[in-house]
C-alpha positions, 0 to 999 in steps of 0.5 A: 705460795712457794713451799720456802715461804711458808717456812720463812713465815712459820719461822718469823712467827716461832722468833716474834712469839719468844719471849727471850729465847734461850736466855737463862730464866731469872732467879726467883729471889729467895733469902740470902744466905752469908758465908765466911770463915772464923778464925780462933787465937788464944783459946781460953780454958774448956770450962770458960766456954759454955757456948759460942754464937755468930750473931747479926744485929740490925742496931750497933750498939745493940739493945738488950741482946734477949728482946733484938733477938726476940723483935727479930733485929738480930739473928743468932747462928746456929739457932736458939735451941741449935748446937753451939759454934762447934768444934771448939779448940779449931783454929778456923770455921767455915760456916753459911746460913741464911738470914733475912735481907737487911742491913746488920750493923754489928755481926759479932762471935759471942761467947757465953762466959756463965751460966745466965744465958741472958747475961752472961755473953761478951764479943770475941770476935766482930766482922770488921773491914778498918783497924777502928774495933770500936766502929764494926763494918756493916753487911748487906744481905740482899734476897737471892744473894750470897753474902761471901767473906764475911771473915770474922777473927777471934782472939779471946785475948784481945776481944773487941769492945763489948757494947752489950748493955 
């Protein structure tokens, strides 16, 4: 057998056990994260801000926000235990966290308005895609995705209804 042979054969046999050549390997799902921007308008008074939280429910409206956080069908950023949505008095925040892949009916800014941190909260902002503020748009988050544009506006002012019970 001539020398080019034994290359032509050597060469077929490297190309037939590829298994996808250079193709870039697969992304390994992970959790998804989502990223946004808050914008803020009509700041209340410093003492009439406890605290500021996003916050992703899976039901709308939302049960008893203690026990959806706790059962894990609302997530809340930054959290539990974490610094409030800070700094205050900005007119806008970047954020990106991640979350667990589902569908959250109702992502809302919250504002702790008292100090019954079970009780005291009321919606200031809601993610919303149509002009109807007492249906919010639902997200999507799937494992290895960025979730982007996610925009949510504040107006302390004007806040969204508050289906909170």
């Amino acid at each position: 057998m001539k020398l080019r042979h034994v290359w032509a054969l050597v060469l077929a046999g490297a190309i037939a056990s590829c298994d996808g050549g250079l193709a870039p390997p697969e992304r390994e799902a992970g959790p998804p994260y989502i990223t946004g921007l808050i914008t803020y308008r009509n700041w209340p008074p410093a003492d009439s801000i406890r605290d500021l939280r996003l916050v992703l429910f899976k039901n709308f409206p939302p049960g008893d926000i203690v026990e959806e956080v706790l059962s894990g069908r609302a997530v809340v950023y930054p959290a539990i235990g974490d610094t409030s949505l800070v700094p205050f008095f900005v007119d806008s925040l970047r954020y990106v966290f991640t979350a667990a892949a589902g569908t959250y009916a109702y992502v809302v800014v919250a504002q702790q308005t008292g100090p019954n941190v079970q009780s005291d909260w009321r919606a200031v902002g809601q993610y919303d895609l149509d002009s109807d503020p007492s249906v919010p748009s639902p997200v999507t988050l799937a494992d290895g995705d960025t979730t982007r544009g996610i925009d949510i506006p504040v107006d302390f002012l004007n806040p969204p209804p508050t289906p909170f019970r």
